[in-house]
C-alpha positions as CSV (number, residue, x, y, z in Angstrom):
1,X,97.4,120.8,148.1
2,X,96.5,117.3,148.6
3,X,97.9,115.5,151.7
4,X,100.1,112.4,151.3
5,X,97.3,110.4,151.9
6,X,95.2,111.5,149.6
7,X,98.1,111.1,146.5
8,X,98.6,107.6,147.5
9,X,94.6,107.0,147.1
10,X,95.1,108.6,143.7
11,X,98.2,107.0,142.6
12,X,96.9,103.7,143.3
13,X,93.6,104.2,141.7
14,X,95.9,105.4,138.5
15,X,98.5,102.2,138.9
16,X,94.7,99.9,138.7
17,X,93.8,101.9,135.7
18,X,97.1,100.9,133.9
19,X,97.0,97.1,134.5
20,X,93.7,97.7,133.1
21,X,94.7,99.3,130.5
22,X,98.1,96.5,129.8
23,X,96.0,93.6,130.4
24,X,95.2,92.7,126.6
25,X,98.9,92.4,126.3
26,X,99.7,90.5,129.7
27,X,101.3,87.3,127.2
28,X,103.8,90.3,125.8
29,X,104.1,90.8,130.0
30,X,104.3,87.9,131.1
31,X,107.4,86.7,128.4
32,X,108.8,90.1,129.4
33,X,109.0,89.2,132.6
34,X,109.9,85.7,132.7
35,X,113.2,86.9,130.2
36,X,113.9,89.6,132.7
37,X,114.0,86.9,135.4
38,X,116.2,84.6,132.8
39,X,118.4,87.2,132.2
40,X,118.6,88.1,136.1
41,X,119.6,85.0,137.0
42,X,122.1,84.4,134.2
43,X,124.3,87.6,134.5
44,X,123.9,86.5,138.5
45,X,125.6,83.4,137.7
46,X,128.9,84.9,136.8
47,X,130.5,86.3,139.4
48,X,130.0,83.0,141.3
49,X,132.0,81.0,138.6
50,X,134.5,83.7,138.2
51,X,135.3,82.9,141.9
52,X,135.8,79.3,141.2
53,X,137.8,80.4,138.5
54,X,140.5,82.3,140.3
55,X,140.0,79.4,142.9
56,X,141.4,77.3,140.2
57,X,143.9,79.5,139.6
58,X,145.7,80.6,142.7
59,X,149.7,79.6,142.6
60,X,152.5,80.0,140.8
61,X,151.7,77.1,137.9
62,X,148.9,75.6,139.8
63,X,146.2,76.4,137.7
64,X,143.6,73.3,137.1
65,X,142.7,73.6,133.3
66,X,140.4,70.5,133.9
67,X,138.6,72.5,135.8
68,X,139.0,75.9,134.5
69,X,137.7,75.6,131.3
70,X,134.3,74.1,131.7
71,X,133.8,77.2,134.2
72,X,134.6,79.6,130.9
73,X,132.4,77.7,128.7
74,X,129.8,78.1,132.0
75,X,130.5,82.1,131.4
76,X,130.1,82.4,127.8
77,X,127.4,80.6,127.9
78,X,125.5,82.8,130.7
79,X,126.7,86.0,128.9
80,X,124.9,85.1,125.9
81,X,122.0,83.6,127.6
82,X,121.9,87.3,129.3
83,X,122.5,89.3,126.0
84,X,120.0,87.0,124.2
85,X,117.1,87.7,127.1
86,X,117.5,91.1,127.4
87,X,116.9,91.8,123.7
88,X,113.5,89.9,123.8
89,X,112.6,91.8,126.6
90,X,113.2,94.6,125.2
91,X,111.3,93.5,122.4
92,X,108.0,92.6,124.3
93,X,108.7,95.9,126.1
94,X,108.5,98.3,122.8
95,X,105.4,96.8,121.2
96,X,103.8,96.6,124.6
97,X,104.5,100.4,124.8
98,X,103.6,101.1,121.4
99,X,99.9,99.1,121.4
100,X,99.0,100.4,125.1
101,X,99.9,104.2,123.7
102,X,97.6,103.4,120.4
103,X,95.1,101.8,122.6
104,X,94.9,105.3,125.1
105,X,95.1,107.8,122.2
106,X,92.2,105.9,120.3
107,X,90.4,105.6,123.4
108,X,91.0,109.6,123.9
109,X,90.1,110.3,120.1
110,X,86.7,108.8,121.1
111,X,86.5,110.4,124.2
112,X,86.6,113.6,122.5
113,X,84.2,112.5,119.8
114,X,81.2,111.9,122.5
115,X,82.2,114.7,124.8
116,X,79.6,117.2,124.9
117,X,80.2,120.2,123.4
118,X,80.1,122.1,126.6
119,X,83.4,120.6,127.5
120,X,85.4,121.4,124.4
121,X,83.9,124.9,124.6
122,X,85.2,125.7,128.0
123,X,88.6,123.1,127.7
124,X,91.8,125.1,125.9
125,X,92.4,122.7,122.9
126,X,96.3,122.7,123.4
127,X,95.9,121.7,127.1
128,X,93.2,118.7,125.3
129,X,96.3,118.1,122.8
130,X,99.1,117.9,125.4
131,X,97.3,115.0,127.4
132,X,96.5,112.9,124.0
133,X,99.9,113.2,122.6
134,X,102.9,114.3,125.0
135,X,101.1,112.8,128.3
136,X,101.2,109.5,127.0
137,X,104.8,110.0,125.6
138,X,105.5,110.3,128.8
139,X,103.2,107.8,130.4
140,X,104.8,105.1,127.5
141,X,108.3,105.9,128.2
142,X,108.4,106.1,131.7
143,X,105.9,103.8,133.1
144,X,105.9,100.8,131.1
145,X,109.5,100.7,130.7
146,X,109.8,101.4,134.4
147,X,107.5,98.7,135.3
148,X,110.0,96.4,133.8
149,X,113.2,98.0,135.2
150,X,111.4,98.1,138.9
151,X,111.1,94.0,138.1
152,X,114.5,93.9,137.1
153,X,116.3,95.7,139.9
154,X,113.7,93.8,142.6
155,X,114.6,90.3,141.4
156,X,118.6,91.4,141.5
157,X,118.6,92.4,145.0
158,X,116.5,89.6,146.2
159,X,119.0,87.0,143.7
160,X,122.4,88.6,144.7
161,X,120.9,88.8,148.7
162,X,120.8,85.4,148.1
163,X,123.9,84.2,146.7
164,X,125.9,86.2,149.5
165,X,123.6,84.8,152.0
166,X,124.9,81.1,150.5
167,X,128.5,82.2,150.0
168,X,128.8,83.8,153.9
169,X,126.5,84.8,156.2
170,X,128.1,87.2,158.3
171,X,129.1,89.3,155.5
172,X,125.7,89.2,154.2
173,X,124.4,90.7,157.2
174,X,126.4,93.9,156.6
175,X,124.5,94.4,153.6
176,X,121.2,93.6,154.4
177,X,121.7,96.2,157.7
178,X,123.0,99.2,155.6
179,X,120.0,98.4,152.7
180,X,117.2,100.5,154.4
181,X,119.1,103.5,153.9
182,X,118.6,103.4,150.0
183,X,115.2,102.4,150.8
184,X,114.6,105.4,153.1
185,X,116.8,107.7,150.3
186,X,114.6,107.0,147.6
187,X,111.6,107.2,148.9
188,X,111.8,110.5,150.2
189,X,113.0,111.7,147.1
190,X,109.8,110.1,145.3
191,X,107.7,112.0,148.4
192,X,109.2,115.5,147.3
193,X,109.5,115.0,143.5
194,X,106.2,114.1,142.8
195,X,104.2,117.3,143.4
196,X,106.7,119.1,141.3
197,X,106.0,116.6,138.6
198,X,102.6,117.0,139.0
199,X,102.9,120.7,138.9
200,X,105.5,120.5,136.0
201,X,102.9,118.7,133.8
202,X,99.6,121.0,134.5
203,X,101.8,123.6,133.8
204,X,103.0,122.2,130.3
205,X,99.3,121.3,129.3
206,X,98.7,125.2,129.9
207,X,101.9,126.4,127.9
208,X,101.2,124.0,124.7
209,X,97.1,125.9,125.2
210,X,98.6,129.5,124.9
211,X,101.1,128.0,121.8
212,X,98.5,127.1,120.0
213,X,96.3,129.3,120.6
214,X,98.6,132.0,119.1
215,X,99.7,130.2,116.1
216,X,95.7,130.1,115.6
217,X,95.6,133.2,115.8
218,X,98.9,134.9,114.6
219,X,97.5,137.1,112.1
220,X,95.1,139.1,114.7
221,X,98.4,139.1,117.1
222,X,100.1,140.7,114.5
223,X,97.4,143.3,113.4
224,X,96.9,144.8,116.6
225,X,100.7,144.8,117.9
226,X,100.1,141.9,120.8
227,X,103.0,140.3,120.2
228,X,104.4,141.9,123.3
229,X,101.9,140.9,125.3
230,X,101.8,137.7,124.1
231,X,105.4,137.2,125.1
232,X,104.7,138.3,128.6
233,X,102.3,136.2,129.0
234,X,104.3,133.1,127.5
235,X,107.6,134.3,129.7
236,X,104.9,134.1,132.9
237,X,104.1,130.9,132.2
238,X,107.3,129.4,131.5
239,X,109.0,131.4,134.4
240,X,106.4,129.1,136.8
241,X,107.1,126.1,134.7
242,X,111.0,126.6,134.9
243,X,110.0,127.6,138.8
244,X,108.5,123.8,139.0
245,X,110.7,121.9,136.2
246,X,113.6,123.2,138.2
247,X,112.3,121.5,141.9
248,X,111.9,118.7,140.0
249,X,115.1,117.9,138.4
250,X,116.5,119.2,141.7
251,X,114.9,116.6,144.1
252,X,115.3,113.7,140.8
253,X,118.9,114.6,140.7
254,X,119.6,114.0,144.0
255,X,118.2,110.4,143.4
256,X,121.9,109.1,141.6
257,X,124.3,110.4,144.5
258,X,122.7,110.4,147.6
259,X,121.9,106.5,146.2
260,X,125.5,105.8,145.1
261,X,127.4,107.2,148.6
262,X,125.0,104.5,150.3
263,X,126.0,102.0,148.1
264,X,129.9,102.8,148.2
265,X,129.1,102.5,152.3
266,X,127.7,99.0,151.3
267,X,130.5,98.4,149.3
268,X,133.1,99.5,151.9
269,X,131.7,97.5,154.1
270,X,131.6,94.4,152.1
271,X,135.5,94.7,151.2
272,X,136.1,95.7,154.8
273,X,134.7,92.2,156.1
274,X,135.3,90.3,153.3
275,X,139.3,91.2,153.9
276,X,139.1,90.3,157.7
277,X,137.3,87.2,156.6
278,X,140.2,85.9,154.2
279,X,143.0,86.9,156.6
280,X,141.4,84.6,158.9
281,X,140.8,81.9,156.2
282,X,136.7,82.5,156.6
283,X,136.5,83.1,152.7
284,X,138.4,82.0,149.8
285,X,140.1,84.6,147.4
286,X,137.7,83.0,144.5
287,X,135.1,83.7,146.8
288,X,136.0,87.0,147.9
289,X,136.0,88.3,144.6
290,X,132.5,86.9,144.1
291,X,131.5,88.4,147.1
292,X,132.5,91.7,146.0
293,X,131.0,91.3,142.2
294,X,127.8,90.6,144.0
295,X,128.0,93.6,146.4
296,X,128.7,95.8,143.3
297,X,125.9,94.2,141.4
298,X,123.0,94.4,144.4
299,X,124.2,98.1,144.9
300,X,123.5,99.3,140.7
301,X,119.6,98.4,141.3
302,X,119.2,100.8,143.8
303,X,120.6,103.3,141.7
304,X,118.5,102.6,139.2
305,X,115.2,102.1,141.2
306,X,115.8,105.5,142.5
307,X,115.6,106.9,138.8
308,X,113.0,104.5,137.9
309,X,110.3,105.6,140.5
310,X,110.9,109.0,140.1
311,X,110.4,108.3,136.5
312,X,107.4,106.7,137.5
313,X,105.8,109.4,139.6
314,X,106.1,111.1,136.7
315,X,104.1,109.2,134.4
316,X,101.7,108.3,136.8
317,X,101.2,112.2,137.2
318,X,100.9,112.0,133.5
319,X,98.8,109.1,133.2
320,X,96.3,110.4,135.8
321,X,95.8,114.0,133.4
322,X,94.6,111.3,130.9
323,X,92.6,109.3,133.0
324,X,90.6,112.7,134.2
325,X,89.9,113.2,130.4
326,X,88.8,109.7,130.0
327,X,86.4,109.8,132.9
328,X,85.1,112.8,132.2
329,X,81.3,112.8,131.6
330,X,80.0,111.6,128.1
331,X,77.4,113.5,126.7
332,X,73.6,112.1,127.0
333,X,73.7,108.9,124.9
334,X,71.0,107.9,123.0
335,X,68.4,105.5,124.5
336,X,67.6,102.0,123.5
337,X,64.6,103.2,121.5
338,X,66.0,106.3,120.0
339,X,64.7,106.2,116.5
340,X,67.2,106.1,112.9
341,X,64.9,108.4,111.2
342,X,65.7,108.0,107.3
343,X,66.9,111.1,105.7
344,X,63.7,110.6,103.3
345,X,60.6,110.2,106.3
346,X,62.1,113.9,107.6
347,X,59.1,116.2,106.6
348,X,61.1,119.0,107.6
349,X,58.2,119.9,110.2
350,X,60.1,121.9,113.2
351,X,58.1,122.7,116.5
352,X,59.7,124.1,119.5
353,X,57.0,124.4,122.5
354,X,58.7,126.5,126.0
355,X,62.2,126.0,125.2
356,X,64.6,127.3,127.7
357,X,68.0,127.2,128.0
358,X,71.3,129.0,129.8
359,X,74.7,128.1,129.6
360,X,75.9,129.1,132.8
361,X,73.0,127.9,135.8
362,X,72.6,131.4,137.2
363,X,72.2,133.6,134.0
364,X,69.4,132.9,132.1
365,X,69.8,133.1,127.9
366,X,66.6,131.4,126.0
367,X,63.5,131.1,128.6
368,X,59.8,130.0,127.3
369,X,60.8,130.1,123.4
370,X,57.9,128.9,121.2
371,X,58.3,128.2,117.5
372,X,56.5,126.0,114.9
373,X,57.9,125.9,111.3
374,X,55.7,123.7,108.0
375,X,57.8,121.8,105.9
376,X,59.5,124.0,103.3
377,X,59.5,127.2,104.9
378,X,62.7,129.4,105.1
379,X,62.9,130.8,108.5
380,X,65.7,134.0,109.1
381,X,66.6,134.6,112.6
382,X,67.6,137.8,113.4
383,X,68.9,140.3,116.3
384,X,71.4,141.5,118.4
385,X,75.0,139.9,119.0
386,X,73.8,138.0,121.7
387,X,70.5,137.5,121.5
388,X,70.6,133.6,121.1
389,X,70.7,133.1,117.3
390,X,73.9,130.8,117.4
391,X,72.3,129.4,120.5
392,X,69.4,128.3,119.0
393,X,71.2,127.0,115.8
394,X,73.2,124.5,118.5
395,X,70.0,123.8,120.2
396,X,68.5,122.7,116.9
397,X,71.7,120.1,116.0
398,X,71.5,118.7,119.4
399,X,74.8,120.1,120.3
400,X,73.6,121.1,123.3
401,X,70.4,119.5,125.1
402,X,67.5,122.2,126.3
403,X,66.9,122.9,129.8
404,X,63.3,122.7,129.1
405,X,60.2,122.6,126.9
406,X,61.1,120.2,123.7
407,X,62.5,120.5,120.3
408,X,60.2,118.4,117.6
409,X,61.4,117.8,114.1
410,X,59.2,115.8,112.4
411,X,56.6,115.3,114.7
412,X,59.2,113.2,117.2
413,X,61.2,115.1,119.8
414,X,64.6,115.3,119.2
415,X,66.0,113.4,122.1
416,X,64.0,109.9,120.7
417,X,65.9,110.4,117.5
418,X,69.5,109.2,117.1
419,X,72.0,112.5,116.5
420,X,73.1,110.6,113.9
421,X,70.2,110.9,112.1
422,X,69.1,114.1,113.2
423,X,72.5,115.8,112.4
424,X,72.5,114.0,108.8
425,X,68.7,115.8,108.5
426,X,70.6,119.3,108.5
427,X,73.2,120.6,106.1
428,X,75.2,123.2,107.8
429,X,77.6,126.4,106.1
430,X,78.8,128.7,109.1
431,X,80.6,131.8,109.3
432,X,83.3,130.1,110.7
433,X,84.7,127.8,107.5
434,X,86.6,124.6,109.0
435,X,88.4,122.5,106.4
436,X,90.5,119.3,106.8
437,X,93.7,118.6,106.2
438,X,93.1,116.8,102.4
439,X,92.5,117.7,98.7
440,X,90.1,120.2,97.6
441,X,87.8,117.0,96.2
442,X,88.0,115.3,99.8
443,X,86.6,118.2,101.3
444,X,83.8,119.2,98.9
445,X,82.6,115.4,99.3
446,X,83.2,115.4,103.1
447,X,79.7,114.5,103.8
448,X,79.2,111.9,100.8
449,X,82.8,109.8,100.5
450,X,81.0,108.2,97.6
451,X,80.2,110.9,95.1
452,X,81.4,110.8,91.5
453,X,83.7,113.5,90.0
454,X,80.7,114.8,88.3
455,X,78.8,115.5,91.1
456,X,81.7,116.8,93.3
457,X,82.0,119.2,89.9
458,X,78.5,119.9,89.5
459,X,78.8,121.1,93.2
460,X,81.0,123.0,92.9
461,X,79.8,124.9,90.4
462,X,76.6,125.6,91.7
463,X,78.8,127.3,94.6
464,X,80.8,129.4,92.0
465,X,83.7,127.3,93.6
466,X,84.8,126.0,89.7
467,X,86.3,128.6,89.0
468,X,88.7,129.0,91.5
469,X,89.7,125.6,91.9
470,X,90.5,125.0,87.9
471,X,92.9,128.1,88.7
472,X,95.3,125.8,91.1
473,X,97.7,124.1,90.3
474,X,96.1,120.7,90.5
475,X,92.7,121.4,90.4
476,X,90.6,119.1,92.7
477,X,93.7,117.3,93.7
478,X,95.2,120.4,95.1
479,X,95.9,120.0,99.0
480,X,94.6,121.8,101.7
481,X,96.7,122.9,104.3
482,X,95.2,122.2,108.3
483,X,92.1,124.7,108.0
484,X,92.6,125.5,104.6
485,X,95.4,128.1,105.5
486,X,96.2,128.0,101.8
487,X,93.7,129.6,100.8
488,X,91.2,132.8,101.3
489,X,88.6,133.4,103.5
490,X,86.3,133.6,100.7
491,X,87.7,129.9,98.9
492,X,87.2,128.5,102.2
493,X,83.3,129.3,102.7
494,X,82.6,129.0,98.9
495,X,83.9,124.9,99.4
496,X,81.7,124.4,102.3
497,X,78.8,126.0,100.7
498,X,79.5,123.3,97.9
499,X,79.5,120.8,100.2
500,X,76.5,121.5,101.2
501,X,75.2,121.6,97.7
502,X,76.6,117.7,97.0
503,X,75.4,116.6,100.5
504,X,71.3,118.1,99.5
505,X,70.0,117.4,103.1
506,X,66.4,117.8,104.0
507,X,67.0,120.8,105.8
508,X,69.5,123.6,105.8
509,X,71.3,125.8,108.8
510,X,72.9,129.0,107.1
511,X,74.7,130.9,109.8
512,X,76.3,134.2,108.0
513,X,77.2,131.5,105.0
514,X,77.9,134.5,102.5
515,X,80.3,136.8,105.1
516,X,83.3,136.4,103.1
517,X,82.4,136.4,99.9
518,X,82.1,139.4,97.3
519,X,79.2,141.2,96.8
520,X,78.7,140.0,93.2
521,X,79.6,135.8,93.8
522,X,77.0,136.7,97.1
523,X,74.5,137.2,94.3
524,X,74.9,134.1,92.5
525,X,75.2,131.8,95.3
526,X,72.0,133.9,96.7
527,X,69.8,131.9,93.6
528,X,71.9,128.8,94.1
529,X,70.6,128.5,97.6
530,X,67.3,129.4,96.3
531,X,67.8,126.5,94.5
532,X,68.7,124.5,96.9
533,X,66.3,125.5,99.1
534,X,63.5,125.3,96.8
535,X,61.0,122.7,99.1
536,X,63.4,122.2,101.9
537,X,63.4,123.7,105.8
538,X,65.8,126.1,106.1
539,X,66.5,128.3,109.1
540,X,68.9,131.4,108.2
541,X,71.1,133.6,110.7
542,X,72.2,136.8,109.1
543,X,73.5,140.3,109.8
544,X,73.1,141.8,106.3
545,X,69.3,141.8,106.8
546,X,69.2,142.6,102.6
547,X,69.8,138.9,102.2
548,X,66.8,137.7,104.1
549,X,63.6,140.2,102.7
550,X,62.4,136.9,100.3
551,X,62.0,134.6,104.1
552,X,59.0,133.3,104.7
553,X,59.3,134.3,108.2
554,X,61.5,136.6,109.9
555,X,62.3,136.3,113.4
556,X,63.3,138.8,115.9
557,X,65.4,137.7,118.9
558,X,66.3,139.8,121.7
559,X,67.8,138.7,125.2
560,X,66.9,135.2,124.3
561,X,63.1,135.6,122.9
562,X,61.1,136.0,120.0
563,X,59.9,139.8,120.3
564,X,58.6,139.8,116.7
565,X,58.1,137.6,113.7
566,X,56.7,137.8,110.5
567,X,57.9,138.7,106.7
568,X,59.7,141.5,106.0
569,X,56.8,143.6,104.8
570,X,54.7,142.7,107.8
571,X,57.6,143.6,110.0
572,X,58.3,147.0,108.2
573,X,54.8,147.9,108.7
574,X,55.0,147.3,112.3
575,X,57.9,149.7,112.9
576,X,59.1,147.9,115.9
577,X,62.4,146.4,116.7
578,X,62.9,144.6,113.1
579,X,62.2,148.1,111.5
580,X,65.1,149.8,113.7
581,X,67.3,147.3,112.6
582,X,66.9,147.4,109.2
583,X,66.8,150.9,109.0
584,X,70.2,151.4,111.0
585,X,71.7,149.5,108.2
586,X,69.8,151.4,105.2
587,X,69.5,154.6,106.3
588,X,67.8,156.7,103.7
589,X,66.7,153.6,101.5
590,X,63.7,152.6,101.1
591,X,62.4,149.3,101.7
C-alpha cells in the first residue's frame, strides 16, 4: 500500500495532467468561472436586502413602501441574474466535459493503435475497455463538474465570511472558530475514501475483463459445462468489489452528516449570539435575519465540498488508470530516415541472417534462425504447436521487433522501412477470422476503400465467397454483426481470404487460411491461391501438411529452429522429422 505521501505525489501529478489536458478549453473555463463567481455574488446579495426589507417593515403600519420596493426590484433582479449565471455555467461546464472526454478517448484510441503488440497480448481487453469508456465517465462527471462545484462552494464561504464580518464582527467570530471542524471532517473522510476508490475501480476494470471475456467465449463455456465455474469466479470478484464498493460508500456517506451536525453547531451558534445581540440592541431584526440567511448559506458549501472531493478522489483514482495507459511505452517508432517503400519496388526477396527472439527474457523461443527466400517462392513452415511458426509470421509483420540478427525484405532491413509500408507488402488470412462491425462489401474491401463493385465481386468469387453472399438477404449490403457472429466459421475465413484476393499484395502470409472450410471449397480456393500466388512471395503455416507438397520449400521448425528444409520429395527421402510428421497424419498412404 502506498503511504499518504506517496498518494499526494501521485494525485498531484494526476490534477497537472488534467489542466493539461482542460487547457484548450480554458475560454469555456474561464466564462465558467467568472459566471459561477456572478452568480455567487448575486444569490449572496439577497439575504442582505431581505434584512433591510423587514428593517423597513417592522411596526404595526410602519412599513416604508418608498423604500421597500426598490429593495424587491433589487431581489428579482439578483434572482434572475443568479438563475441566468448558473445556466451558462452549466453550459460551459457540459461541452467542457464532453470535448475533454472526446479529447482522452481519441487520445487512448491512438494509444492503443501504436502500443506494441506485447502489451495488448498480456493486457485483458475488458480491463483496456473499462479505462477508455467508464473511467472517463467517471473522470467527466466527477472531476470537471467538481472542479466547478469546489469554485463555487470556496467563493461562498469566503463571500458570506465576508458579509457577516461587515454586518457584526463578534458574531462572525463564532463562525470562523467552529469552521475547522468541517475542514478537519472532510478531509479525513477524503484520507480514508480514497484507497477504497482506488481499490473499487481496479477491481471494476478486472470484473468488465472476465465479462467480456466470457461473452467471447460463451459458446466453449457452454460446451464444456463451465458455466459454474465461471460464476464462481465472477461471484469472487464481485464479493471483493462489493467488499471495497461497500468501504467506500461507507466512509462517502458519512461525508453529509458528520458535515451537516457541524454546521447545525454553526448555526446554533449563530442564532444563539445573534439573539443576545438584538436583546441588547447590538443587531437589528432586518439584520438578524440576514445574519442567519448567511450562516445557513456558508454552512450548505461545506456540505457539498465534502461530497465534491470525495467525488473527486474518485475521478482522480479514475483519471490516473487512464493516464498509466496513456504513458505507457509506445512501440519503436520509425526513424527519420525510415524508408516508404512502394508496394511495386518490393521484389519480394526475404533474408533473415541469426534471428533470435523470446518473449519472456529468461526462456529462449527462436535463437540463430537463418533463412533466405528469391522472389516468388512459396515457402510452408511447418512443426510442432509451439515450435515458433506464428512467431515467426509476427516477426515477419513487424509486430514484434527481433532480439537479434536482422529481417531483410527487399534487400533493406525491416527496421529502415516504415510498418506502413512493410505491412501493406504482405496480405494476411489467419486461422483466427476477425471481421468488423459493417456490411459484407465493407469488409471484403477493408484493405482497398476504393474498389468498384466489380472488383469486390470478382473477389469474391475467386474465394467461392459469391455464393454464399447472393444467398442473404441483402447480398453485399448484408451487415455484419461485431466479429461476424452472424455468420459461420467457414463465411468468415472465406471473406478474408477474398480480401486478400481484391487487396493482390506483393506477398502473402497464409496461417491455417483453409481450417474452416470444407474439404471440397478447400480445393477450389487451393488453385485460387495458386493463382494468386502465381509470381508472388508467399510463406504458408499449415497443419494439414497435404495442402503444402506443391511448396517450393518446406521448412521444419522445432523448439524455435529450422531442423530441416527442402521440398516435399527431398524431405520424404530424408526420413527425418518432416517424414514422421507427415506420416502420423497418413498412415498407410503413400506419398
Amino acid at each position: 500500500m502506498k503511504s499518504g505521501k506517496a498518494r499526494q505525489k501521485i494525485s498531484g501529478a494526476v490534477v497537472r495532467r488534467v489542466l493539461r489536458s482542460i487547457r484548450p478549453y480554458r475560454l469555456l473555463l474561464i466564462l465558467s468561472l467568472v459566471l459561477a463567481a456572478l452568480s455567487v455574488g448575486t444569490q449572496l446579495l439577497i439575504p442582505i436586502l431581505s434584512g433591510w426589507a423587514i428593517d423597513q417593515m417592522l411596526g404595526a403600519g410602519a412599513v416604508n413602501f418608498a423604500a421597500l420596493w426598490p429593495i424587491l426590484l433589487a431581489i428579482a433582479i439578483s434572482a434572475g441574474v443568479t438563475a441566468l449565471a448558473q445556466w451558462g455555467m452549466s453550459e460551459c461546464n457540459n461541452r467542457m466535459a464532453f470535448c475533454v472526454s472526446r479529447d482522452l478517448r481519441n487520445a487512448a484510441i491512438g494509444k492503443i493503435q501504436r502500443l506494441p503488440l506485447k502489451y495488448l497480448d498480456g493486457h485483458p481487453t475488458g480491463d483496456l475497455v473499462s479505462r477508455v469508456i467508464a473511467d472517463v465517465d467517471v473522470f467527466s462527471d466527477g472531476l470537471l463538474m467538481g472542479f466547478t462545484q469546489l469554485f463555487s462552494g470556496v467563493l461562498t464561504i469566503l463571500g458570506t465570511l465576508a458579509f457577516m464580518l461587515y454586518i457584526d464582527v463578534p458574531i462572525a467570530l463564532v463562525v470562523i472558530f467552529i469552521t475547522p471542524l468541517s475542514i478537519l471532517t472532510a478531509g479525513f473522510i477524503a484520507y480514508k475514501s480514497e484507497k477504497y476508490f482506488r481499490r473499487q475501480s481496479q477491481i471494476r476494470g478486472e470484473q468488465t475483463a472476465l465479462i467480456n471475456e466470457m461473452i467471447e467465449g460463451q459458446k466453449v463455456v457452454q460446451s464444456f459445462r463451465q458455466e459454474g465455474p465461471v460464476l464462481e469466479r465472477f461471484d469472487e470478484i464481485n464479493g471483493r468489489l462489493r467488499h471495497a464498493s461497500l468501504r467506500a460508500v461507507f466512509y462517502s456517506s458519512l461525508t453529509n452528516p458528520t458535515t451537516r451536525f457541524v454546521n447545525s453547531m454553526v448555526y446554533a451558534g449563530v442564532a444563539l449570539a445573534g439573539a443576545l445581540s438584538a436583546v441588547g440592541g447590538g443587531i437589528s431584526i432586518g439584520g438578524l435575519s440576514s445574519f442567519l440567511g448567511y450562516a445557513n448559506q456558508y454552512t450548505k458549501p461545506f456540505n457539498e465540498i465534502s461530497g465534491v472531493v470525495t467525488e473527486l478522489q474518485n475521478a482522480l483514482t479514475c483519471a490516473g488508470r487512464l493516464f498509466e495507459l496513456l504513458d505507457e511505452e509506445e512501440e519503436v517508432p520509425d526513424g527519420p530516415q525510415a524508408l516508404d517503400l512502394p508496394p511495386d519496388q518490393v521484389t519480394g526477396a526475404v533474408e533473415l541472417s541469426q534471428v533470435s527472439f523470446r518473449y519472456e527474457a529468461d526462456r529462449p523461443l527462436i535463437e540463430d534462425l537463418n533463412l533466405r527466400v528469391r522472389p516468388g517462392q512459396h515457402i510452408a513452415i511447418v512443426g510442432p504447436t509451439g515450435c515458433g511458426k506464428t512467431t515467426l509470421i509476427n516477426l515477419l509483420m513487424r509486430f514484434y521487433d527481433v532480439d537479434g540478427g536482422s529481417i531483410a525484405v527487399s534487400g533493406r532491413d525491416i527496421r529502415t522501412l516504415t510498418r506502413h509500408a512493410l505491412r501493406r507488402s504482405y496480405g494476411m488470412v489467419l486461422q483466427d477470422t476477425w471481421l468488423k462491425t459493417g456490411t459484407i462489401r465493407e469488409n471484403i474491401a477493408y484493405g482497398r476503400p476504393e474498389a468498384t463493385e466489380e472488383e469486390i465481386v470478382a473477389a469474391a468469387k475467386r474465394a467461392h465467397a459469391h455464393s454464399f453472399i447472393k444467398r442473404l438477404p441483402q447480398g453485399y449490403d448484408s451487415p455484419v454483426s461485431e466479429d461476424g457472429g452472424n455468420l459461420s466459421q467457414g463465411q468468415k475465413q472465406l471473406l478474408c481470404i477474398a480480401r486478400v484476393m481484391l487487396y493482390l499484395p506483393p506477398m502473402l502470409i497464409l496461417d491455417e487460411a483453409t481450417s474452416s472450410i470444407d474439404t471440397r471449397t478447400e480445393l477450389k480456393i487451393q488453385d485460387a491461391f495458386g493463382q494468386l500466388m502465381a509470381g508472388r512471395t508467399s510463406f504458408i503455416v499449415a497443419h494439414r501438411l497435404s495442402t503444402i507438397r506443391e511448396a517450393d520449400v518446406i521448412l521444419v521448425m522445432r523448439d524455435g529452429r529450422i531442423v530441416e528444409q527442402g521440398t516435399h520429395d527431398a524431405l520424404m527421402a530424408q526420413k527425418g522429422f518432416y517424414a514422421k510428421l507427415y506420416n502420423s497424419q497418413f498412415e498407410g498412404a503413400g506419398d
